[in-house]
C-alpha positions in Angstrom: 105.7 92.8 82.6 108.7 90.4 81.6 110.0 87.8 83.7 112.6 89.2 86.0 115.9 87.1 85.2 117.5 85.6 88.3 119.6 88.6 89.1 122.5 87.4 92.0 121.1 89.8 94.7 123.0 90.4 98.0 120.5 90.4 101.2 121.3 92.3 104.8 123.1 89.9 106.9 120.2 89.6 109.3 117.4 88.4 107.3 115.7 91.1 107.7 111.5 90.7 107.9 110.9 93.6 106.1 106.5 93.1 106.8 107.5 93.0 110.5 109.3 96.1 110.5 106.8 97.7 108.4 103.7 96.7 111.5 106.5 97.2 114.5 106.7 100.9 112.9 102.7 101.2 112.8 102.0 100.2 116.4 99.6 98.7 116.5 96.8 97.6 119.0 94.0 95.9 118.6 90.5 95.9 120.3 86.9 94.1 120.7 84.8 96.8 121.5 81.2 94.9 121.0 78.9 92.3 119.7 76.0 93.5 117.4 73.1 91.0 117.5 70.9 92.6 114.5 67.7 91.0 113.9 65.6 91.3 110.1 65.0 94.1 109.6 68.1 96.3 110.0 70.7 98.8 108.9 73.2 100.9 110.4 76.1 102.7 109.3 79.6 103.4 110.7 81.1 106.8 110.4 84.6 107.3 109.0 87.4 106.7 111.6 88.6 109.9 112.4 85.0 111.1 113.4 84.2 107.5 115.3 87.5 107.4 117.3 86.0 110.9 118.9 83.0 109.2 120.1 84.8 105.5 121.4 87.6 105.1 124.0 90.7 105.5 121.9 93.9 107.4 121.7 94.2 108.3 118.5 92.4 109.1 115.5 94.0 106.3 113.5 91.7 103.1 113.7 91.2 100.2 111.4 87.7 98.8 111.9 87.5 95.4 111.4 84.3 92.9 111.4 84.0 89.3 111.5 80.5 87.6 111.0 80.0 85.5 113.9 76.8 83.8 112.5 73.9 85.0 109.6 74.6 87.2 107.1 74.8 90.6 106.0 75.4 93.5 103.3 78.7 95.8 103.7 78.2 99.1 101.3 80.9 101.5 100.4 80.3 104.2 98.6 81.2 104.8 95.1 81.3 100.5 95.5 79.0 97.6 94.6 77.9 95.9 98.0 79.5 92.9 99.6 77.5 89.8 100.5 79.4 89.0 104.2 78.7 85.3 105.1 78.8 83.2 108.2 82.9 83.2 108.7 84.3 85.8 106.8 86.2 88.9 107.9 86.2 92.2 106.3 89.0 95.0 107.8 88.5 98.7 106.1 92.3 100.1 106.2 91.2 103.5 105.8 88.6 103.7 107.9 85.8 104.5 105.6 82.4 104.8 106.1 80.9 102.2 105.2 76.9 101.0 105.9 76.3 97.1 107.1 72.1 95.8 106.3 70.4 93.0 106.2 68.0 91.6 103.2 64.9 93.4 104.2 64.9 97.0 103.5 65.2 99.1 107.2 65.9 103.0 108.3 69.6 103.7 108.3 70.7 104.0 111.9 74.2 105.2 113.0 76.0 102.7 115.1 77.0 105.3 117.1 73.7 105.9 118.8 73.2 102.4 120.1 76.1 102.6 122.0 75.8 103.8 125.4 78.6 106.5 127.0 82.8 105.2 127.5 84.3 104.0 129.5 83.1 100.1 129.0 83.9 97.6 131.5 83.6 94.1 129.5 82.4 93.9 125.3 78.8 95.3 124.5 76.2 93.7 123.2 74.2 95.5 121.3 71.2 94.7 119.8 69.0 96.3 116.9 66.4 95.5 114.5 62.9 93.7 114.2 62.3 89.9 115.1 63.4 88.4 112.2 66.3 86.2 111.0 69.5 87.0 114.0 73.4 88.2 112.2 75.5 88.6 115.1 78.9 90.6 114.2 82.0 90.8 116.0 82.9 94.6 116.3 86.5 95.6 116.8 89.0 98.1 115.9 93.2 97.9 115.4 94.4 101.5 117.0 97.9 102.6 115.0 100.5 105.4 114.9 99.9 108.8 112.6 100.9 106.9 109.5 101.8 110.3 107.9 103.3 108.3 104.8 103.8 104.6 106.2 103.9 102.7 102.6 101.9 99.6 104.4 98.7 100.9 104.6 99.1 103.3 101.4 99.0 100.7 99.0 96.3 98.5 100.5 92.7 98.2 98.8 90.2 100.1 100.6 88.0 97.0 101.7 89.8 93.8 102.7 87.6 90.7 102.6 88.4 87.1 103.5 86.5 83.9 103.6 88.5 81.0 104.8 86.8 78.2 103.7 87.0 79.7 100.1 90.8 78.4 100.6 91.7 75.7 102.2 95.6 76.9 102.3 93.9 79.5 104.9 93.9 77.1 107.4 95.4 79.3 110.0 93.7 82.4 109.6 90.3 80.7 109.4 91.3 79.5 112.3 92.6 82.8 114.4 89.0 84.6 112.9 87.3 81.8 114.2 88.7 82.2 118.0 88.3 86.1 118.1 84.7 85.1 117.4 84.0 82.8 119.7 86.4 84.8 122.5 84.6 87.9 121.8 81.4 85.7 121.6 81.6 83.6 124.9 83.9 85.4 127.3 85.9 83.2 129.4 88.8 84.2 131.9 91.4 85.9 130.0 89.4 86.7 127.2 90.1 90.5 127.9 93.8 89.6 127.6 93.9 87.3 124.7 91.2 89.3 122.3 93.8 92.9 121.6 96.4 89.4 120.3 93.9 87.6 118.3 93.0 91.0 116.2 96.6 91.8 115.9 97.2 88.3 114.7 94.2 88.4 112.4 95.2 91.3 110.7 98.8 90.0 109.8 97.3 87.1 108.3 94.9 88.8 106.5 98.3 90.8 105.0 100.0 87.5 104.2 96.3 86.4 102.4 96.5 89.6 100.3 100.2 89.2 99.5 100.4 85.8 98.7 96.4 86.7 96.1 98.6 88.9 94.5 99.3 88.9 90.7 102.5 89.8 88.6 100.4 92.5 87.2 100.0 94.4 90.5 102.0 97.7 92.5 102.3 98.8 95.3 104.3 98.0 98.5 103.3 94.6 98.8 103.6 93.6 95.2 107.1 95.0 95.5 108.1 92.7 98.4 107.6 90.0 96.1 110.0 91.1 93.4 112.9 90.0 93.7 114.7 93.6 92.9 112.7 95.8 94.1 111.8 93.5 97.4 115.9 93.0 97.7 116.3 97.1 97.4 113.6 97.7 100.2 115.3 95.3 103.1 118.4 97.2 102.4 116.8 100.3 102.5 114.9 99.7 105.8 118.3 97.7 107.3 120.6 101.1 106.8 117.9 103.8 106.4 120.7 106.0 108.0 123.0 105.0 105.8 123.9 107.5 102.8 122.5 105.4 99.9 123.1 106.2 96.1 120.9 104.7 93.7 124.4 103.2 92.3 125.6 102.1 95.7 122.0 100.1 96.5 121.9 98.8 92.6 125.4 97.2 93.5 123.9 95.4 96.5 120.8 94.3 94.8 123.0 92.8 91.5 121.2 94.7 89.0 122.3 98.1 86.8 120.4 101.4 88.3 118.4 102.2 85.5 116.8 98.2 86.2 116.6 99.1 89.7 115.0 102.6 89.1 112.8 101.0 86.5 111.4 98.7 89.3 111.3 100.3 92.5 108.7 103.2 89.6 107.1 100.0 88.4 105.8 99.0 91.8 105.9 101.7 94.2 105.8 105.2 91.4 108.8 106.7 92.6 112.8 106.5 92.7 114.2 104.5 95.5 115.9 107.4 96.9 112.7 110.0 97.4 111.1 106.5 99.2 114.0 106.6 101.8 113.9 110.1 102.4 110.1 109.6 103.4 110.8 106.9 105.5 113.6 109.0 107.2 111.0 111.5 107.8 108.0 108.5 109.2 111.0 107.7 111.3 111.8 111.2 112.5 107.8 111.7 112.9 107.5 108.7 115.7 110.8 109.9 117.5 109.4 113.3 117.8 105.9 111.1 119.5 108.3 109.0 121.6 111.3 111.6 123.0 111.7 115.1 123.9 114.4 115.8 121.8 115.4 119.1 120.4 114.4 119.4 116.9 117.7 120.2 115.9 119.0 116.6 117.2 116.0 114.6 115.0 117.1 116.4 112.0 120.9 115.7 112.7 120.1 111.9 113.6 117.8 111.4 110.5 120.5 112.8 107.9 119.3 116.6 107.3 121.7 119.7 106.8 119.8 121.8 109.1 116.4 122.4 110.9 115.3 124.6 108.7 116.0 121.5 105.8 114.6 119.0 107.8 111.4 121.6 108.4 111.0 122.4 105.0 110.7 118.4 103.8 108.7 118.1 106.8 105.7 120.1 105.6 106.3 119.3 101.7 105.6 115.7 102.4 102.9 115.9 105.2 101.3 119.3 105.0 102.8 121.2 108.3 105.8 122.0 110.0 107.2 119.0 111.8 106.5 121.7 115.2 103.4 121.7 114.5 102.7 118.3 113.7 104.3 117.3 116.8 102.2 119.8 119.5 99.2 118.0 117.9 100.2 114.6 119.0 99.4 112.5 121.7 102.8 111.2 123.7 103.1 107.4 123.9 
């Protein structure tokens, strides 16, 4: 792609932190839920989210597992890709909850985590502990709990594995640091650890974000990539300032200082679609956590999120997300 030319963009009058409203609208929650201490030889796998969150204490089907080597090392095996050597220090999150298999060096009989976990509810982190009487991996086990993301654009763009190793870079100061007090939190509870370990994991993942958006390359898409750009980042924070507002590709080119057919170009570019069908889906992510959070009629959501009618606002509903924003909604946990 060319050099974007230093177009005079306008910017919403509060600065708006277009990442922070992105993980406000997720709501997220994070949680240590054990320690594994896996001795030579060993291997277990880890179902995919939806079917571990019915067998672990949570409130939603929507988890991000996350792991962080505390100390040895390990294999992490996703299917359909090669395996990943996790060393001493590094931090893998899985954004999409795959299943995904975690091994030592020696070859073992696949276990699934799930049966070396005793019944919920747990008072304090598990230890658990598996294997032979070989060489020790112990592995922080935890989990980030968010909204139905329906079509969130955070997590839709992400890769499917996200690995980082901190003392690969030292500009990772920080997050090498944050990984390396959820480890030794989750590792050696002390008082408040209960309180300070759901922080750490929230705080981990945004770094881990700002390490995957900062990696990127000019030659990338997708939402983060697009944050970057100066035209199509610029178009976004408007977006997500007014989302109520009634745009026109011509009215947001105007703010952003570029012609519509350069703003169409790269809001397609990055994200595969005009800028106007992306606000219409994030009118209807919007509508989707107000129907989670109030008992309003749905009637009202579609009048406050910009639609002719119910029936409009109904049919849009189940084109984007597979069912009727009704039904959708009686399958939803209140919050």
């Amino acid at each position: 792609m060319t050099q974007t030319p230093p177009y005079l963009t306008e910017t919403p009058a509060d600065g708006r932190d277009l990442l922070s409203d992105l993980l406000g609208g997720m709501h997220l929650s994070g949680v240590v839920l054990f320690r594994a201490e896996f001795q030579e030889p060993w291997s277990v796998v880890t179902p995919d989210g939806c079917n571990l969150a019915k067998v672990l204490p949570f409130h939603t089907e929507h988890i991000i597992p996350f792991h962080i080597v505390a100390a040895g090392g390990c294999w992490l095996r996703l299917k359909d890709q090669p395996p990943v050597w996790l060393a001493e220090g590094d931090a893998v999150l899985l954004p999409y909850g795959d299943s995904h298999g975690l091994c030592g060096r020696e070859a073992a009989a696949v276990v699934e985590v799930g049966s070396l976990l005793p019944p919920p509810p747990w008072a304090d982190i598990l230890v658990v502990e598996h294997g032979g009487a070989g060489a020790k991996t112990s592995i922080i086990c935890g989990f980030l709990q968010c909204d139905e993301l329906l079509f969130h654009p955070l997590l839709r763009y992400l890769p499917r594995l996200l690995r980082v190793s901190p003392n690969e870079d030292s500009g990772d100061r920080w997050l090498g640091f944050t990984i390396l007090h959820t480890a030794a939190e989750a590792s050696r509870p002390s008082p408040g650890s209960r309180s300070m370990l759901p922080r750490l994991t929230e705080l981990m993942f945004v770094e881990i974000l700002r390490a995957h958006i900062h990696g990127l390359s000019a030659d990338d898409a997708g939402l983060f990539a697009a944050l970057k750009d100066p035209v199509a980042g610029a178009a976004l924070k408007w977006l997500h300032a007014e989302p109520m507002k009634d745009w026109s590709v011509e009215d947001l080119a105007h703010r952003v200082g570029v012609s519509r057919s350069v703003l169409t170009e790269h809001f397609r570019r990055y994200l595969d679609q005009p800028p106007i069908r992306y606000l219409a889906k994030w009118r209807l992510q919007l509508a989707a956590h107000q129907m989670k959070t109030d008992h309003l009629p749905m009637k009202a959501i579609a009048d406050q999120y910009g639609f002719e009618s119910e029936a409009a606002f109904s049919r849009a509903f189940k084109r984007c997300f597979g069912l009727p924003p009704r039904d959708w909604s009686q399958r939803q946990p209140r919050v």
